[in-house]
C-alpha positions as CSV (number, residue, x, y, z in Angstrom):
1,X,96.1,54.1,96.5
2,X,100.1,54.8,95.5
3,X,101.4,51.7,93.5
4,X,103.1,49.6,94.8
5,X,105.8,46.5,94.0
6,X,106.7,46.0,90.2
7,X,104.2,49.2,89.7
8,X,106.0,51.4,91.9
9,X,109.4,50.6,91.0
10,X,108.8,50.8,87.2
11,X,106.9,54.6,87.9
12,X,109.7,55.7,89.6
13,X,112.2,54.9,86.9
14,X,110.2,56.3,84.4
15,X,109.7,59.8,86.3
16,X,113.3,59.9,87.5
17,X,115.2,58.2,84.9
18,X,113.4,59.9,82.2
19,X,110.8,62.7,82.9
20,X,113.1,64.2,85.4
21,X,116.3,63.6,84.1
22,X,115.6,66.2,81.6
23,X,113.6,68.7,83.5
24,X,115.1,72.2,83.9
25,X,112.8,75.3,85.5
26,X,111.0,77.0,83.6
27,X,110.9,75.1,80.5
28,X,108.2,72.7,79.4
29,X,108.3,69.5,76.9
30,X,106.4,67.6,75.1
31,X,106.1,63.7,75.8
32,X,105.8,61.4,72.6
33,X,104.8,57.5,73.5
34,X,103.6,54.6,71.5
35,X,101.3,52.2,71.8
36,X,103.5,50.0,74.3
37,X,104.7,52.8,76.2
38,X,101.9,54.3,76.9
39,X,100.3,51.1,78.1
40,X,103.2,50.8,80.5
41,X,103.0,54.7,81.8
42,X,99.1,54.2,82.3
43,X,99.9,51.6,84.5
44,X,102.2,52.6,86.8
45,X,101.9,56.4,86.6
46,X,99.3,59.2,87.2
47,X,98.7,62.1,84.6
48,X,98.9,64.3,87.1
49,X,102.6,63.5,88.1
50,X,103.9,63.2,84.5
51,X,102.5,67.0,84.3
52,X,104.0,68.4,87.5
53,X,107.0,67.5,86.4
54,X,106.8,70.1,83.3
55,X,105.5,67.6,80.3
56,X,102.4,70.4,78.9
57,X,100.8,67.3,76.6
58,X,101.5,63.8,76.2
59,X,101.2,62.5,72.1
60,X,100.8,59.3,70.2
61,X,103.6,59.0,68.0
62,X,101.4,56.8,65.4
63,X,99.2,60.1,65.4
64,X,98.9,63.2,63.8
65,X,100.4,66.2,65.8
66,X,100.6,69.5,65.3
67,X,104.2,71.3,65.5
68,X,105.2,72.9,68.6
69,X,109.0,74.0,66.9
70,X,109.3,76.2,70.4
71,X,109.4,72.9,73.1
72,X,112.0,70.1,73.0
73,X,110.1,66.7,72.7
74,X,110.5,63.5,75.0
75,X,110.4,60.5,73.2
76,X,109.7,57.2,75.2
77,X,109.0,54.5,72.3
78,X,110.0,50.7,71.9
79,X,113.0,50.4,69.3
80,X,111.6,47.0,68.2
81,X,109.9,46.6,64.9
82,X,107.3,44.3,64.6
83,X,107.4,42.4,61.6
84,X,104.8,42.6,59.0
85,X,104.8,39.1,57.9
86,X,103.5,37.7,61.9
87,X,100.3,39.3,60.5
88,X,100.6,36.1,58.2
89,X,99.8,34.0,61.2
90,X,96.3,35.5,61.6
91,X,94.8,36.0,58.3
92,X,92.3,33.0,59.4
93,X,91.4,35.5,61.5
94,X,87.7,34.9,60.3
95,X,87.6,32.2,62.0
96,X,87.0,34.3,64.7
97,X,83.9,37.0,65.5
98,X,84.7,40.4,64.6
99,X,85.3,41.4,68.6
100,X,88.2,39.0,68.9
101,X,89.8,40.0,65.6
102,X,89.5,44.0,66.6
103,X,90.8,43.6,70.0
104,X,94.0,41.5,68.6
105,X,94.4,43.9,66.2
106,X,94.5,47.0,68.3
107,X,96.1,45.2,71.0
108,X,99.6,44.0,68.9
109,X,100.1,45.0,65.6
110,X,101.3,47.8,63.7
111,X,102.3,49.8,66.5
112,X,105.5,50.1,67.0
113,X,106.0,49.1,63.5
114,X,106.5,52.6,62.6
115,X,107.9,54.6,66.4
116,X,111.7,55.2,65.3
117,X,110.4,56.2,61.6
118,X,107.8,58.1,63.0
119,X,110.6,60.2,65.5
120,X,112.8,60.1,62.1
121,X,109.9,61.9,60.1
122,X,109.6,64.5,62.9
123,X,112.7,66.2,61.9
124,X,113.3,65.5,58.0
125,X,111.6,68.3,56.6
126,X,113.6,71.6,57.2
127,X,111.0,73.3,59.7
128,X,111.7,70.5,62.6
129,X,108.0,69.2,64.4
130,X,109.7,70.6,67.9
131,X,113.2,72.3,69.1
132,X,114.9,69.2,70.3
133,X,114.4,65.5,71.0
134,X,115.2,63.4,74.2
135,X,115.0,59.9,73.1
136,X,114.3,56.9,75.5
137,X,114.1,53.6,74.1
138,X,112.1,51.0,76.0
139,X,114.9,48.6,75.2
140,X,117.9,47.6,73.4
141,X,117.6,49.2,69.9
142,X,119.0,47.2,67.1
143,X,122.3,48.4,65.5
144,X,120.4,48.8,61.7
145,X,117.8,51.3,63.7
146,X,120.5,53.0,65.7
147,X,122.6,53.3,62.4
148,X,119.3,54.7,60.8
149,X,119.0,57.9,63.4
150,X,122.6,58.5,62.6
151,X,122.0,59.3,59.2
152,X,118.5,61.2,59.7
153,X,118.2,64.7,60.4
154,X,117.2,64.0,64.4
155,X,121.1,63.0,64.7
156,X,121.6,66.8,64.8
157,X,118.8,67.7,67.6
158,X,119.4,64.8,69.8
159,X,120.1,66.0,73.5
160,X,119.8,62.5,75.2
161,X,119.5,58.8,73.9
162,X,119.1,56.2,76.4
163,X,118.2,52.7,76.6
164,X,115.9,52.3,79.7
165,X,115.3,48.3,79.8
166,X,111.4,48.2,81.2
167,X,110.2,46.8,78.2
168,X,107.4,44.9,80.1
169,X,104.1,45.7,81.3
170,X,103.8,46.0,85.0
171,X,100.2,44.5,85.2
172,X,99.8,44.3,89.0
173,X,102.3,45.0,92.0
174,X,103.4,41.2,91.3
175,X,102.4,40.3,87.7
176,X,104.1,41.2,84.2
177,X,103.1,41.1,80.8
178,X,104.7,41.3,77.9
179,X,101.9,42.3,76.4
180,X,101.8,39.6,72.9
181,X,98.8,37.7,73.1
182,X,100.0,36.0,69.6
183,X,102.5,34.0,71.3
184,X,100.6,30.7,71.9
185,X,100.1,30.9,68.2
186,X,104.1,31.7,68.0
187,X,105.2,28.8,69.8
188,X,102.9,25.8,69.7
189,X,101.4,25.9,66.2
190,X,102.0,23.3,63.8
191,X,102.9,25.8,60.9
192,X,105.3,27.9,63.0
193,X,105.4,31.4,61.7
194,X,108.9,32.3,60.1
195,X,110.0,34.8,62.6
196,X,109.7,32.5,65.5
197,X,113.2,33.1,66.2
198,X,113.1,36.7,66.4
199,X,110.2,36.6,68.5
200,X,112.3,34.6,70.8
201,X,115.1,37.1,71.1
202,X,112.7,39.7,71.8
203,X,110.8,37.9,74.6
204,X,114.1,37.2,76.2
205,X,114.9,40.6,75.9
206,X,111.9,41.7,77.6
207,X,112.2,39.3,80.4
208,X,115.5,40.5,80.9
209,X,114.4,44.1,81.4
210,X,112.6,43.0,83.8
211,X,115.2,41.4,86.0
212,X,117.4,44.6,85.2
213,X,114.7,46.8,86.2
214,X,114.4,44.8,89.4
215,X,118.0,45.2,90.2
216,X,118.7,40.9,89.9
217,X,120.6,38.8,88.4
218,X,118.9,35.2,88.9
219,X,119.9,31.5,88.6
220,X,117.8,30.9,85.5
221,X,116.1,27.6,86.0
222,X,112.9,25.9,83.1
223,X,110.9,22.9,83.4
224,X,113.0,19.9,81.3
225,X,111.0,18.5,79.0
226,X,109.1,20.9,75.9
227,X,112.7,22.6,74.0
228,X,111.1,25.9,73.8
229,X,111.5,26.0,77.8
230,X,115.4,25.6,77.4
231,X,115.7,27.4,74.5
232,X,114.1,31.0,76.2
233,X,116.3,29.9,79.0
234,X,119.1,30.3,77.5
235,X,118.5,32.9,75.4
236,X,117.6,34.8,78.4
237,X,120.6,33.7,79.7
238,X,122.6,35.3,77.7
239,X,120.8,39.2,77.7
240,X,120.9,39.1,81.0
241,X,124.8,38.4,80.9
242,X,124.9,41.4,78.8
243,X,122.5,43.5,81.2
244,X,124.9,42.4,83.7
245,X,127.9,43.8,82.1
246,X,126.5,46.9,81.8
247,X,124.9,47.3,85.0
248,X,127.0,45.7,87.6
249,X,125.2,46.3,90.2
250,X,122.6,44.0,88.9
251,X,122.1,41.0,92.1
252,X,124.2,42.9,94.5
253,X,122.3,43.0,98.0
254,X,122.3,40.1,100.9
255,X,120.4,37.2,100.0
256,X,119.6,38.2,96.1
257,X,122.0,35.3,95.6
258,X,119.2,32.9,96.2
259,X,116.4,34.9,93.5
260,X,115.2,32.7,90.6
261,X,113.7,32.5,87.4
262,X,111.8,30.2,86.3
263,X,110.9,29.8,83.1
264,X,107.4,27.2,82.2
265,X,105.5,26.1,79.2
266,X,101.3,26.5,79.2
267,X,100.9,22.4,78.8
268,X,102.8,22.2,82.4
269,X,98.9,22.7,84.0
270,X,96.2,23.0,81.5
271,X,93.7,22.2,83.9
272,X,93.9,26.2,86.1
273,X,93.0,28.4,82.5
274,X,89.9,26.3,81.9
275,X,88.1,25.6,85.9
276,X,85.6,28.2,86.8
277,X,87.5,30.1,89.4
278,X,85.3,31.4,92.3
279,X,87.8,34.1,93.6
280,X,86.0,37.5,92.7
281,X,88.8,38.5,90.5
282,X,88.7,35.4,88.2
283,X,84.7,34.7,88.3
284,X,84.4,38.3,87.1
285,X,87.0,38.5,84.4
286,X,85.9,34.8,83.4
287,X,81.8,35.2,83.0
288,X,81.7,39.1,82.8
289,X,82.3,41.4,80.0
290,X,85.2,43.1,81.4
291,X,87.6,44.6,78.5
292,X,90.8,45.9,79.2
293,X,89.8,45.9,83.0
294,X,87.1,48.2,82.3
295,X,83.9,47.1,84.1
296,X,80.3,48.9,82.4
297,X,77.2,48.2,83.9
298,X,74.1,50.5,84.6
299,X,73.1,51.8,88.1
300,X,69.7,50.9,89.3
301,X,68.1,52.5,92.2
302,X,65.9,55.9,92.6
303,X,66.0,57.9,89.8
304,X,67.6,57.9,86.1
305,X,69.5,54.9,85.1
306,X,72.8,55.7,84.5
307,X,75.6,53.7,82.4
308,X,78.8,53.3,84.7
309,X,82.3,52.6,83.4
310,X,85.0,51.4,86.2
311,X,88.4,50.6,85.9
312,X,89.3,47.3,88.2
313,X,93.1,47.9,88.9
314,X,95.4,48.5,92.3
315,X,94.3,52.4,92.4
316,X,91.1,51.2,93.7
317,X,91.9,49.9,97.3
318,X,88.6,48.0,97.9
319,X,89.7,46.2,94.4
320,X,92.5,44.8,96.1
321,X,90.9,44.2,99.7
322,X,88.6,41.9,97.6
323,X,90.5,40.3,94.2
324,X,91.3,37.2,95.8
325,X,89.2,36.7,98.4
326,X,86.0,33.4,97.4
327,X,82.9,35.2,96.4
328,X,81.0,33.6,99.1
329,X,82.6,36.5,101.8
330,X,82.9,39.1,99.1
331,X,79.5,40.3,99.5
332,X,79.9,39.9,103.1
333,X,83.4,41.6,103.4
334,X,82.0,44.6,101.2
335,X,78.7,45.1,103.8
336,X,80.9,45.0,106.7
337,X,83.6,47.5,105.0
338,X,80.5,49.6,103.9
339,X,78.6,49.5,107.6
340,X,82.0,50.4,109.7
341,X,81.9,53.4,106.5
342,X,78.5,54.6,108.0
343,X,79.3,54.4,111.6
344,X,82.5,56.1,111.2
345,X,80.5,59.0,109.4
346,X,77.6,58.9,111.6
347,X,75.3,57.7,108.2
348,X,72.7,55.3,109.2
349,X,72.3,52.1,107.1
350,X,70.5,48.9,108.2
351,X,70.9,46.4,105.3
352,X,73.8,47.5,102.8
353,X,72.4,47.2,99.5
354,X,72.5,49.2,95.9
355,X,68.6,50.8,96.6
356,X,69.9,51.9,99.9
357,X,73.3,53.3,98.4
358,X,71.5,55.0,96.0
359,X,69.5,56.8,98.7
360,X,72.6,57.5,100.8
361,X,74.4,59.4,97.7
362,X,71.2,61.4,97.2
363,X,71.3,62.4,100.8
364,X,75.0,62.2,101.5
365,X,76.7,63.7,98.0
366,X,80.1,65.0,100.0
367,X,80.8,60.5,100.4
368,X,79.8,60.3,96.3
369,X,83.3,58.6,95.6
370,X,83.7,56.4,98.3
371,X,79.8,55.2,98.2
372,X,80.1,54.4,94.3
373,X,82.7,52.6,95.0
374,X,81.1,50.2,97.3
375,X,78.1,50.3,95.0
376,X,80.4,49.0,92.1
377,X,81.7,46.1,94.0
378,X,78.4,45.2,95.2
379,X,77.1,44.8,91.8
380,X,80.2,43.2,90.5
381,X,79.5,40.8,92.9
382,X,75.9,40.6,92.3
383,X,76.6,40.1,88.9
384,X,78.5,37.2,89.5
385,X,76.7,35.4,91.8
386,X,73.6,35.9,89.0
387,X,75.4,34.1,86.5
388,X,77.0,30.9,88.8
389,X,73.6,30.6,90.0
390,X,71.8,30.3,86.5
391,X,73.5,27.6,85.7
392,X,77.4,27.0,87.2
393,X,76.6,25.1,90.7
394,X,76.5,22.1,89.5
395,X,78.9,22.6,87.1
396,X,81.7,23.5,89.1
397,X,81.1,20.8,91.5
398,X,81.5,18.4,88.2
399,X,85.0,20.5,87.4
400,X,86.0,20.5,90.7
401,X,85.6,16.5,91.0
402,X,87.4,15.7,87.6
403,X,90.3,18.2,88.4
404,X,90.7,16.5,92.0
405,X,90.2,13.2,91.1
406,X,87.9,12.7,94.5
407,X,84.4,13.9,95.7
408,X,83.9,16.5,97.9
409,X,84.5,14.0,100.9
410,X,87.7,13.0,99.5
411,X,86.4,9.9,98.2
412,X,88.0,8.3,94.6
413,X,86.1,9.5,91.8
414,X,84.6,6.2,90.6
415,X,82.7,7.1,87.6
416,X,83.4,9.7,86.2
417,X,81.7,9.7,82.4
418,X,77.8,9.5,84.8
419,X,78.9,13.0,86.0
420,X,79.9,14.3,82.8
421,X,77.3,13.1,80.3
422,X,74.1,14.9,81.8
423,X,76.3,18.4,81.7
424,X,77.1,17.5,78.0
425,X,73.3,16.8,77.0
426,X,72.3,20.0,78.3
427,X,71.0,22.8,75.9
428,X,71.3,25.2,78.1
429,X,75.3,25.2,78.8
430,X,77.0,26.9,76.6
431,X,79.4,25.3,74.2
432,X,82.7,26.3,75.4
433,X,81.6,25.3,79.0
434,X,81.0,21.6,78.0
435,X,84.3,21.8,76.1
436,X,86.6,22.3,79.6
437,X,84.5,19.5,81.0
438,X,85.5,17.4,78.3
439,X,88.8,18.4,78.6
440,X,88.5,17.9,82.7
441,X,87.5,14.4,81.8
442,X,90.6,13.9,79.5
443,X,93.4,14.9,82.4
444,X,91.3,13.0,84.8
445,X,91.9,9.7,82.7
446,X,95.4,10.9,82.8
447,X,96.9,9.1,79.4
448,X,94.1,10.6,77.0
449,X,91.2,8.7,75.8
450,X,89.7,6.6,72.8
451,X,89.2,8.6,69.5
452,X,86.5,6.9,69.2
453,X,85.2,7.9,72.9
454,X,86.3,11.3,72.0
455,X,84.2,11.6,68.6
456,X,81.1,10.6,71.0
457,X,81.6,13.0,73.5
458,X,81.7,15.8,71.1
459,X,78.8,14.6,69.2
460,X,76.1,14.4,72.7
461,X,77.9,17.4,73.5
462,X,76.9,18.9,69.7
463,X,80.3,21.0,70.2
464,X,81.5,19.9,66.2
465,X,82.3,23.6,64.9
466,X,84.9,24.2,68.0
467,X,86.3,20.6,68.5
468,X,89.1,21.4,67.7
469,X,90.4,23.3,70.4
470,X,90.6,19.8,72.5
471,X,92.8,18.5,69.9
472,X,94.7,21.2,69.4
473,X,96.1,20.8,72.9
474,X,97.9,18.1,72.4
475,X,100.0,21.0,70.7
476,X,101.1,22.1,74.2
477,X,102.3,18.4,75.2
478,X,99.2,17.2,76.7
479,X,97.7,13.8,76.3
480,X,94.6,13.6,74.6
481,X,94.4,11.2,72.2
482,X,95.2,7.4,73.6
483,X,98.0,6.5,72.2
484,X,99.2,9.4,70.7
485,X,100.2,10.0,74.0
486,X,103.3,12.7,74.7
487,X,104.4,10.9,77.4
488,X,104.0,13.7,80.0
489,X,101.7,13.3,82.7
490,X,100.5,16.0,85.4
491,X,103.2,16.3,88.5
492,X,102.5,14.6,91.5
493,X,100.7,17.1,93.9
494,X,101.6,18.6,97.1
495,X,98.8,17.3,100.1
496,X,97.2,20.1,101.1
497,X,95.2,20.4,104.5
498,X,94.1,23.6,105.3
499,X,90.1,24.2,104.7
500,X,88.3,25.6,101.7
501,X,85.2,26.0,99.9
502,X,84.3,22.4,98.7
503,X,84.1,24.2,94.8
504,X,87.3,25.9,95.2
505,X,89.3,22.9,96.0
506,X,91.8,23.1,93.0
507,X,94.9,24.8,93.4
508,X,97.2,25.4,90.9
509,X,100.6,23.7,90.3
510,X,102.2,26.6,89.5
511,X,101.6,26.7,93.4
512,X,103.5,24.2,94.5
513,X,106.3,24.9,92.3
514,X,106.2,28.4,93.8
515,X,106.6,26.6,97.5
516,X,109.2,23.8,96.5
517,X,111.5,26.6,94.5
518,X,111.5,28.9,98.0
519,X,112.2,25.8,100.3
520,X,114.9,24.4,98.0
521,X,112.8,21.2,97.1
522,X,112.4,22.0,93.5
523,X,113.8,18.5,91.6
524,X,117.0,19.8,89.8
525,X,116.8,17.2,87.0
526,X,113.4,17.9,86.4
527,X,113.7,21.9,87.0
528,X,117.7,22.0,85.5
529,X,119.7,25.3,86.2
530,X,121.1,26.9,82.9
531,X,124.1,28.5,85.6
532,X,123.8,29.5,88.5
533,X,125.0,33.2,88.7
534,X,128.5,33.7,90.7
535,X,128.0,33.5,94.7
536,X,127.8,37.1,96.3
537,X,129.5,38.3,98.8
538,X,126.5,39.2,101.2
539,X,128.7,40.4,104.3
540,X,130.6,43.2,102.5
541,X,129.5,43.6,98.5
542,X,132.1,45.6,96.2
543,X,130.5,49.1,95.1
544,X,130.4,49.2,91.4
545,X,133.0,51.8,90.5
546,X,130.2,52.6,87.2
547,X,127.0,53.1,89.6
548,X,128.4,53.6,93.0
549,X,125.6,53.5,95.7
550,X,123.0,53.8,93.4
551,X,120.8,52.2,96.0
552,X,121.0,55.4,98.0
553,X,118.8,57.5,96.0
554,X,116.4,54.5,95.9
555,X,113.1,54.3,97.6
556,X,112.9,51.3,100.0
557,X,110.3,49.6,97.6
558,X,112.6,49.8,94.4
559,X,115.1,48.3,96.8
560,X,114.6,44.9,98.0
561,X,117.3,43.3,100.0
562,X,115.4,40.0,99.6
563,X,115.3,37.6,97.3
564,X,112.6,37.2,94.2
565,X,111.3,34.3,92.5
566,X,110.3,35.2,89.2
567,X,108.2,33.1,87.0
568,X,107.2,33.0,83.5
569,X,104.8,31.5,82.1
570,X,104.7,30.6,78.4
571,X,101.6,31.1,76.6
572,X,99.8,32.5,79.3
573,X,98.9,33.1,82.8
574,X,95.5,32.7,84.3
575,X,94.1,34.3,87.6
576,X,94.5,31.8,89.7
577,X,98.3,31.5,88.9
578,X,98.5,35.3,89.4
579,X,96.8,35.2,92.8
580,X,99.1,31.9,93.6
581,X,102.4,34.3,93.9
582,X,100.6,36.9,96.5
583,X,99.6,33.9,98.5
584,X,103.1,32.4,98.6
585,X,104.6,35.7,99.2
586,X,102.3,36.3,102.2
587,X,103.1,32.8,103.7
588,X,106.9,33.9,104.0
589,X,105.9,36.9,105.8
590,X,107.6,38.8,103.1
591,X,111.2,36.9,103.6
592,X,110.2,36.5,99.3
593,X,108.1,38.2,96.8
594,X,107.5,36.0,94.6
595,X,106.1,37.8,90.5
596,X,104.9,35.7,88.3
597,X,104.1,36.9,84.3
598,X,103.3,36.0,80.7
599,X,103.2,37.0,77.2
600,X,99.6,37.8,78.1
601,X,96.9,37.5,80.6
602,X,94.2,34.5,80.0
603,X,90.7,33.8,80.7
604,X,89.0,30.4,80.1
605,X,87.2,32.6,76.8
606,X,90.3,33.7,75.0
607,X,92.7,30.4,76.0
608,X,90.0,28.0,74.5
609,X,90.4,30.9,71.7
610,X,94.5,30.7,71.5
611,X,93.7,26.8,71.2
612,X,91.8,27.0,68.5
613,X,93.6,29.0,66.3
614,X,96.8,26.4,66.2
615,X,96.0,24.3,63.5
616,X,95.2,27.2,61.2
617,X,97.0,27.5,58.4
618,X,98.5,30.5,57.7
619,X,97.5,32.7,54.3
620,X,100.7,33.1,52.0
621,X,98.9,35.8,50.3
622,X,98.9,38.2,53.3
């Protein structure tokens, strides 16, 4: 499946703005990346198109590489340097199991600590690593590194240095990352680390690449209230001012006059990261092992058992047929898909299960791809519905209660601590489970309960060693503690009507904000403007004298004449939020797209995680 959306606009800049801007017949090049880079060109690009336009091997710059003195290099790195000292923030790292600290570590740090001294290093000695170097910085690269290249030895082999503003992670078609699952820690700890401030200016920077990338320029809009919200407002703000003056072009197009961004703090709906989501997407990222969207699992069937490894992502089509749809038709939807799959090629299949796929790719190797595929997805979902039964029914009915504040039947919840207390007493539920019920509980009584209540709650739930993730929230604004109380209470909800599964009745607020920012209903004092950009022109717009009709030369997907709502999401963005913006878009019949992104992507697992790693004291010995 070709990408498509964010994906497909960010691969096409990358293989025209950089892989093909350079390209002459008959010569190859090398392509250097680093650790965000590549994570960005793996997403939105294949192998084989980087290589068919001349690139003969792709390199980690943090690696060792051999010389190739006869090919000019590509470089495509970040500029920024991440500073040693953040690791300061995780030295209680033990507190975590040795998984969690490997995957942060691999994930975020060290990196692109070292790019632009690495591409420095390349040429210092006097037999250069390769014949020339084409430099492309993800972003804007400070003026001390810039100075630095001047004085190095590169200065005399450079043949192109560009800034190309995508300094983002285009995560789905309609979801971004900025790929820095530290950032909780950054902005709602208690011992704030000392580069808070630089991490700031970066993560505006990066959300401003995005908005360049997209060709906008937005009315900047953030939820009054926590001062981190205004604070990356206007710091956005102000780089995209600055994209703006160098790109003109940036909003020009009928209606983009009406895009927005919004900018929203994690406390604004803690309830959506902790529910148990029954959408296939968010079930399986939520009670499978799935690590860095890589799905393993073993075959079963006739013959040898086989460990698989599968990649969930929008190359796979059937991936995104069934991502959002409520595990209850998945299985369904994947028979039917695989049965009109047999009919069409004349296979003959009664009941569409894994035994008989495994006897159909025996007999029928020539469909090996397409049948794995459904094989995958019927596991996927087989694994899933092996785990909710084992023990979630009844728990999500509980969740789904305390997060509506009604029974199934719409009726008031009238006491609430008799649903709760049997779930809490039960060995068998796991302790981070019985932690988002307690914390269900806590929103449901809306101002925060008793200490008191609290400290017995934890005790019949025998959760004492991760308590204090539930207090930790109060971090992100939220009332927990009676009386302590932050003053901020959930928003009023929108009444929905249509029908849905009776535990799937939870929709996220990020939802309605979605709806009520499209139809102009969004409350300005609560949802304040930082400016509105200058009003466009939509019947005749001025072509920029710099970039003339740069829209030309565009494909229709990098060009949208619409306008966007973008949304960002401090501290994280769960599923459910992710799969909100494809739903809203679809109800305007594609009049909007609405993207929605994060410093990173949550699951219930790692957000109780971020939580409980904000009252940690950093080491000053790191």
């Amino acid at each position: 499946m070709a990408p498509s959306g964010l994906k497909a606009v960010v691969g096409e800049k990358i293989l025209n703005g950089v892989i093909k801007s350079v390209k002459k017949d008959g010569e190859w090049k090398v392509l250097i990346v680093d650790h965000m880079s590549m994570r960005i060109l793996s997403s939105c690009c294949k192998m084989s198109d980087i290589l068919a336009e001349g690139v003969t091997i792709v390199e980690d710059i943090n690696k060792r590489r051999e010389p190739i003195s006869s090919l000019e290099a590509i470089y495509l790195i970040s500029p920024v340097e991440k500073v040693i000292c953040l690791l300061c923030s995780f030295c209680y790292l033990s507190y975590f199991n040795i998984s969690h600290i490997q995957n942060l570590f691999n994930n975020i740090l060290f990196f692109e600590l070292q790019s632009v001294h690495a591409l420095i290093n390349d040429f210092k000695d006097t037999a250069f690593t390769y014949k020339a170097a084409h430099i492309f910085f993800t972003d804007t690269c400070p003026d001390g590194l810039f100075a630095e290249i001047g004085r190095s030895r590169v200065a005399k082999v450079v043949k192109t240095l560009k800034e190309i503003n995508v300094a983002f992670l285009p995560y789905e078609s309609q979801v971004f990352s900025v790929d820095d699952p530290t950032s909780l820690y950054s902005f709602y700890s208690l011992k704030p680390t000392v580069e808070r401030d630089k991490m700031m200016e970066n993560l505006a920077e990066q959300i401003a690449t995005l908005c360049d990338t997209l060709k906008e320029y937005p009315a900047i809009r953030y939820r009054k209230g926590p001062e981190e919200n205004a604070r990356l407002a206007d710091e956005v703000y102000q780089r995209l001012n600055a994209h703006k003056a160098d790109n003109p072009s940036m909003g020009e197009g009928a209606d983009k006059a009406r895009s927005q961004l919004l900018i929203v703090d994690r406390g604004f709906d803690p309830i959506s990261p902790i529910l148990h989501e029954l959408t296939f997407q968010a079930m399986a990222y939520d009670l499978l092992d799935i690590k860095q969207d890589i799905y393993n699992y073993k075959t079963t069937g006739i013959g040898d058992v086989k460990d698989r490894e599968v990649l969930l992502d929008e190359d796979d089509e059937l991936w995104v047929q069934l991502r959002h749809m409520h595990i209850a038709d998945v299985t369904k939807k994947v028979t039917e898909l695989l049965r009109n799959f047999c009919e069409s090629k004349r296979m003959c299949t009664d009941n569409a299960n894994i035994k008989d796929l495994s006897l159909m790719l025996k007999k029928m190797p020539q469909y090996q791809k397409e049948l794995s595929n459904y094989s995958t997805h019927l596991h996927l979902a087989e694994a899933c519905m092996k785990k909710f039964k084992a023990s979630l029914d009844k728990l999500c009915e509980v969740e789904q209660d305390l997060a509506m504040g009604t029974n199934a039947e719409g009726e008031p919840l009238k006491d609430a601590m008799k649903s709760i207390v049997p779930v809490l007493l039960n060995n068998e539920i796991e302790a981070y489970d019985k932690i988002r019920i307690i914390l269900l509980y806590i929103f449901h009584k809306k101002k925060g309960i008793g200490e008191e209540n609290l400290a017995k709650l934890i005790q019949h739930a025998n959760i004492q060693a991760d308590s204090n993730i539930i207090t930790n929230l109060q971090n992100l604004g939220c009332n927990i503690i009676e009386g302590r109380s932050a003053g901020v209470t959930l928003p009023e909800r929108k009444t929905r009507t249509e029908s849905t599964y009776q535990l799937s009745r939870w929709t996220p607020i990020i939802k309605d904000v979605m709806e009520n920012a499209i139809e102009d209903k969004l409350d300005r004092k609560q949802w304040p403007f930082i400016s509105d950009p200058a009003p466009i022109n939509t019947t005749q717009t001025a072509v920029s004298a710099r970039f003339g009709h740069w829209h030309k030369n565009k494909s229709p997907t990098e060009y949208r004449s619409g306008p966007r709502l973008i949304i960002f999401v401090i501290g994280g963005v769960s599923h459910s939020e992710m799969r909100s913006a494809y739903e809203v878009t679809r109800a305007t019949d594609g009049k909007w797209e609405v993207l929605i992104g994060s410093s990173h992507i949550l699951t219930p697992t790692s957000f109780l995680n971020d939580l409980k790693s904000l009252d940690q004291v950093p080491n000053p010995d790191c």
